[in-house]
N, C-alpha and C positions, 0 to 999 in steps of 0.2 A: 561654501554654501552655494547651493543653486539660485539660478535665477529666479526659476519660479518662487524658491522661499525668498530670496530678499527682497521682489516685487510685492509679495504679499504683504512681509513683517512689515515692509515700508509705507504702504497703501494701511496697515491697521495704525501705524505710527502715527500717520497725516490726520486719521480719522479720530482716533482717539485724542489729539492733538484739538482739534476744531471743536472735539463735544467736549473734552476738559472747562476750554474757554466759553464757550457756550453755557455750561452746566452753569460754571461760576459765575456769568454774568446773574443768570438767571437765580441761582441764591442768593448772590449778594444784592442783587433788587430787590427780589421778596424778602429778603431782611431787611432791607431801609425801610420797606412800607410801613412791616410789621412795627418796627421801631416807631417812626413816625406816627400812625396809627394811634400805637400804646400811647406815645404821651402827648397826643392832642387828646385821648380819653382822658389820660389824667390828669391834663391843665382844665379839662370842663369839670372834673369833678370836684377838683380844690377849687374853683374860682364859683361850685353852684353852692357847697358849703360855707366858702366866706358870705355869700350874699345871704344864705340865711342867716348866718352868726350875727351879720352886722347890720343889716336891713330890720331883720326880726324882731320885735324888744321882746315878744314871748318868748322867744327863741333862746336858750339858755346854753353853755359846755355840756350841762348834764342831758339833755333832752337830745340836744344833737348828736351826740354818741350813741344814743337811744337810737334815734333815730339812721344812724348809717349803720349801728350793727345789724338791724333789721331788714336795711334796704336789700333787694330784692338781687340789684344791680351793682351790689358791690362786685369790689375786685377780691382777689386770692392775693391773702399776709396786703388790703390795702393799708397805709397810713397816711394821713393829712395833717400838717401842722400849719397854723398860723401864727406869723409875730406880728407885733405892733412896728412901730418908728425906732424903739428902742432897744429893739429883739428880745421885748420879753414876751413868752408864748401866751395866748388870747387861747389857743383849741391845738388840741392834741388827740387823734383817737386813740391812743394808747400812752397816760401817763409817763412809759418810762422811755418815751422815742425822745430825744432831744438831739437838736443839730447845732454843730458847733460855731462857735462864733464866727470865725474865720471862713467858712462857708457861709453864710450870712453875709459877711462881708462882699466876699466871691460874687453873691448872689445879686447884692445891688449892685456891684460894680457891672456887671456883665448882664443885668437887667432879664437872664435867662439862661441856665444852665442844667444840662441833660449829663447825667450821670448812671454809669449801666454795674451792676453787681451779678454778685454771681447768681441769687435768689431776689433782685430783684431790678425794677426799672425806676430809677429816681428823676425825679422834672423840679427844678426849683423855680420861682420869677418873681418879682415886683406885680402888687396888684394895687392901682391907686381906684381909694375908696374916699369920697367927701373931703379932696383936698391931702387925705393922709396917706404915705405911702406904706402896705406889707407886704410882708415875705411869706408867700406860698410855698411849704414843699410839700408832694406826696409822692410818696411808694407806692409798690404792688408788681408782683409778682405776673407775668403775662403767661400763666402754665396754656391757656389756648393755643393764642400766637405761636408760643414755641414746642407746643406739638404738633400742630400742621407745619413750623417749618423743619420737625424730626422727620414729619410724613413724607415731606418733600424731598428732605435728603437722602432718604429711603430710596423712594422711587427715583430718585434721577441716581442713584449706585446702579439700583438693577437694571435700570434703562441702560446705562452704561456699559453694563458688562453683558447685556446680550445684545446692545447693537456692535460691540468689538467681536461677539462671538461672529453677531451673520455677516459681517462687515467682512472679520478672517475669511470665512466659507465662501462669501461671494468672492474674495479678492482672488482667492486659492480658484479658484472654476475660470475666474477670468483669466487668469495671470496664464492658464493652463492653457486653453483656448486662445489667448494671444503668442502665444510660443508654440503652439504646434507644429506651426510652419517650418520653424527653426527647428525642431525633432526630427521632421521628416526629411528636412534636410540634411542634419547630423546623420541618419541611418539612412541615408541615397550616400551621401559621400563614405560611410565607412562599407558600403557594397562595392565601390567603384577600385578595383585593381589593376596591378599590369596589364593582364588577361583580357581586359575591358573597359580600357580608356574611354571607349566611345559612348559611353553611359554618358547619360543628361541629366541633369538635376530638374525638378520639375519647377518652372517658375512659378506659376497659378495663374490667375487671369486680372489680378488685381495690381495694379500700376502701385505699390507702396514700397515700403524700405525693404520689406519680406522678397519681394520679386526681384527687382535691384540687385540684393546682395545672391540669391541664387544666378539669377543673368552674369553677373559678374565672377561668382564661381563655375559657370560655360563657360567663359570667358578664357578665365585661368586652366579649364580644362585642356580650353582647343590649344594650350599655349604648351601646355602641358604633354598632350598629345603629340602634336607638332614635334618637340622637344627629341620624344621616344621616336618617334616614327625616325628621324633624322640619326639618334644615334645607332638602332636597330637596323636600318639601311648603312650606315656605316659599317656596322661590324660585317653584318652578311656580304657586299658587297666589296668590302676589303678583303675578308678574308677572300673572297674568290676572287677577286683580282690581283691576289698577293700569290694565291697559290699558282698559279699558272710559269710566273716567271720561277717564281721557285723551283718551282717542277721543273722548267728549264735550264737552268744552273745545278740542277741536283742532277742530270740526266749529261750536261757536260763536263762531270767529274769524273761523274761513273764512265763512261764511255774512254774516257781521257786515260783512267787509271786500268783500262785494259787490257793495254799492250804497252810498250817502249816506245814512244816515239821522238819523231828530233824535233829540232827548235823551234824551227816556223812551224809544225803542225802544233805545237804547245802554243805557241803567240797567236794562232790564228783561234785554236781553240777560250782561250785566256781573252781576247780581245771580244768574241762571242759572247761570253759570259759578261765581260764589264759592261757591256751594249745594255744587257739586258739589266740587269744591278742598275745603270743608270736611269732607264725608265720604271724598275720598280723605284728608286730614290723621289722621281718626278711624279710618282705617283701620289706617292708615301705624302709627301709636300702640300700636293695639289688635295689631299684627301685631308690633313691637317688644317688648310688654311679653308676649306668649304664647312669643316664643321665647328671649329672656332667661331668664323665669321655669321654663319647657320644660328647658332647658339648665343650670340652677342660677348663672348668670351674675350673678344679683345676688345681692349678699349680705344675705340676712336680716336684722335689726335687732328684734329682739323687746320690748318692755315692755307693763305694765301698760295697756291699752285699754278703753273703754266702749263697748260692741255698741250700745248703743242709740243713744251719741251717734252715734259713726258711721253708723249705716243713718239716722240724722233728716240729717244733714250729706245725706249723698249721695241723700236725699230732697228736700231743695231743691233742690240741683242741679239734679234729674231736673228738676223742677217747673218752675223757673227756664229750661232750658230750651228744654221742651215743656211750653207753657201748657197744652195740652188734656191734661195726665196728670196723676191722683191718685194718694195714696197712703196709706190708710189704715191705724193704728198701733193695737195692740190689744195687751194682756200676758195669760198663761196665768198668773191668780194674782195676786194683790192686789200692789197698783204699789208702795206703801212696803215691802212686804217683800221683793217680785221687783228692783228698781231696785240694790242691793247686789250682786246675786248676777250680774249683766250682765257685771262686770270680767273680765277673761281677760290672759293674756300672747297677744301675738301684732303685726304690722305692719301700721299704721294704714292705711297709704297702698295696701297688698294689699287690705285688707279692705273698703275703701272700692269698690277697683274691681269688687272681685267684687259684692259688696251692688248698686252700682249698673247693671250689666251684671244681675243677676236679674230689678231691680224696670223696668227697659228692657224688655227682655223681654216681660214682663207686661202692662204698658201698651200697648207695640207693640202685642202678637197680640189684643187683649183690645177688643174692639164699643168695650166703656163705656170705654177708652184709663183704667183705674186698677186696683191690684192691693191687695192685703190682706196686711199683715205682721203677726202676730203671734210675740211673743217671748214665751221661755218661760227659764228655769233650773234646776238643782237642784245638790247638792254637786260634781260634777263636770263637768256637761255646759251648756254654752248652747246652745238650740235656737230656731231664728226660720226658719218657715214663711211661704212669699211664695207665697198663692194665689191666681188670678188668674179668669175667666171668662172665657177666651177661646177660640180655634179649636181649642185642643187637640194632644196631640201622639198618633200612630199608633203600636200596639204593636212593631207592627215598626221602627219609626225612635225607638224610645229604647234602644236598645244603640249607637245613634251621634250621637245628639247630641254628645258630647263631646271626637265629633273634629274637627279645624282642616276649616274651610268646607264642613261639613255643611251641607245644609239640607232640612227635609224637604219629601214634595212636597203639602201640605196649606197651607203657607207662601212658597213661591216666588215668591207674586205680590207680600209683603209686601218691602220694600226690605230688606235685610240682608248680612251676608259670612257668617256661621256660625263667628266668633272669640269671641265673648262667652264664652260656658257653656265652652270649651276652658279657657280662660284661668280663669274663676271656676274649674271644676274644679278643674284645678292649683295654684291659690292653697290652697282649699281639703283638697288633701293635702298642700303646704308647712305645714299646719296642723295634721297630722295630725286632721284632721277627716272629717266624711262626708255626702256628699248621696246625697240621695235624691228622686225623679220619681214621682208616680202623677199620671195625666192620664184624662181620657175625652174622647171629640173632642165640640167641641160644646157642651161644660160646663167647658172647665178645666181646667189644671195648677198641683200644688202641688211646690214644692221645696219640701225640709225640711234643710234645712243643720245639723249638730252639730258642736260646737266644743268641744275638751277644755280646761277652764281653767287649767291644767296641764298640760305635756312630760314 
């Protein structure tokens, strides 16, 4: 079932729920009254016939039956009985009406008793006359009363069922009208393909739930986008950074398997090829762990870390190696009191790659192949600057270092893919932390990485 019908059926639910109760109140008042009404009419008319009966001495059984079949103002099927103290009947308008003892009884006990039949309305009471107590009962029939309240019933059915009809029709216009949003929304999102991620949903201008939940599906778009953009740039830029070396080892086979040659020209060739194998491997890795970590595909693992052990660990590494690279360790601040302050929460195995993808870097672009780390701390923040003397980077090309196989054109000639600084980046805001670049060509770039020791 659609929204729009269960808003509707539910909204006619409510309504016809509140007119139900309404209606009934509203009859079952007008039938107390009516009730009411009838037998305060016919406690006046048994109590103005007794006072003739017993008041009157002209006044006879026979005269007053005369006299009430005549009246003007009778009721429909009325009857009036009077008894004495003794309950034998005094007046009767109809000889053969007789009420039973036990009612009687009933009657002076309870001093007033209303009893309802199917044809008619009975009122029984006590009437003290000169000392002596009687028993009043009369009949009749209220055929008025209970055709205006058939009238009644009438009209509040049809009232009924054409305010559920407009009631449906309004609910059904409204219910349409408050969901349009949402339509146009449903058919913006099923226009939006591969082909055209960068489609927007339209919010509207109105600050409600309806704008929200479009806002929030931009949201998921641009996440969405993102998403593609990053594996779409992987494949494209894998593939052509894959083909290259391949091409290369496909190009030292062929060549290899052209003539006879002897041992060392096979090991130098053979040693060639593993060169290159190894940095598609490093590639292959470095291109894994950027779109993993891009994607949030690995799951974080945070504890207690030492910045320093870490950048010294992935300082040998570096060193170990590429024998021709340095790396020189320097603290902002006296060593036994700064060496405490180093710990942070964060993932060793992230922190390591980024650290050593920086200090790579540095050494790569850097004449003297060695870079300069100094570490630094305070109650919050660890800060470790990796500055380097090397080629430098161009103002214009540090707004993109830190996208997947950038590379600027001041470095081109140096061997590279342009995944390192992507990946440290990222690591880097899995950290909620912050780098930062100042470079001058010629002289030198410093990162300055900050790490909050604390989430």
């Amino acid at each position: 079932m659609k929204i729009r019908t269960r808003l509707s059926l539910t909204f006619v639910g409510v309504v016809a729920a509140i007119l139900l109760l309404f209606s009934f109140v509203v009859y079952a008042t007008a039938e107390y009254f009516r009730q009411r009404d009838f037998y305060t009419q016919l406690s006046d008319k048994a109590k103005n016939v007794a006072r003739l009966l017993l008041d009157e001495d002209e006044v006879n059984t026979r005269l007053l039956r005369i006299i009430e079949r005549n009246n003007i103002t009778a009721l429909p099927e009325e009857q009036i009985n009077i008894y004495d103290e003794n309950n034998q009947i005094l007046y009767s308008t109809r000889d053969s009406s007789i009420v039973k003892p036990e009612v009687l009884s009933l009657i002076r006990e309870k001093r007033e008793v209303f009893i309802r039949r199917t044809h008619a309305e009975i009122v029984g009471f006590t009437h003290r006359h000169r000392n002596r107590n009687y028993v009043l009962v009369a009949s009749a029939y209220d055929r008025y009363g209970i055709e205006e309240i058939g009238h009644l019933q009438t009209i509040m059915v049809v009232g009924f069922l054409c305010s559920l009809a407009l009631v449906g029709a309004i609910g059904w216009a409204y219910a349409g009208r408050s969901l349009r949003p949402i339509s146009n929304v449903v058919r913006e999102v099923d226009q939006i393909t591969a082909s055209n991620l960068n489609q927007r949903l339209t919010a509207g201008s109105d600050d409600d739930e309806l704008a929200q939940l479009a806002h929030t599906f931009n949201l998921m778009l641009d996440r969405v986008q993102e998403a593609f953009e990053v594996q779409r740039n992987f494949v494209a830029n894998a593939s052509h950074e894959l083909r290259t070396p391949l091409t290369i080892i496909t190009g030292q086979i062929e060549v290899t398997l052209l003539k006879r040659r002897t041992v060392e020209e096979h090991e130098e060739k053979w040693k060639a090829a593993l060169e290159v194998i190894q940095r598609m491997n490093k590639l292959t890795n470095n291109l894994l762990d950027l779109t993993m970590v891009s994607l949030g595909a690995t799951p974080l693992k945070f504890s207690e870390v030492s910045i320093d052990e870490i950048i010294y660990q992935a300082a040998q590494m570096l060193m170990n190696r590429q024998l021709d690279y340095t790396v020189f360790f320097s603290f902002d601040g006296e060593m036994d009191k700064l060496h405490p302050s180093l710990t942070m929460e964060g993932n060793k195995s992230l922190l390591y790659s980024a650290f050593f993808n920086l200090m790579e870097n540095g050494c790569k672009f850097s004449e003297k192949k060695q870079i300069n780390v100094i570490l630094g701390a305070n109650e919050q923040w660890v800060t470790i600057d990796f500055k380097d003397e090397g080629v430098g980077i161009l103002e214009s090309d540090i707004k993109s270092i830190y996208e997947p196989f950038f590379r600027a054109e001041n470095v081109k000639r140096i061997h590279g893919h342009g995944v390192g600084l992507p990946l440290t980046y990222r690591i880097i805001q899995l950290h909620r932390g912050q780098i930062d670049v100042v470079s001058q060509i010629g002289q030198g770039t410093t990162f300055t990485v900050r790490l909050p020791k604390r989430f």
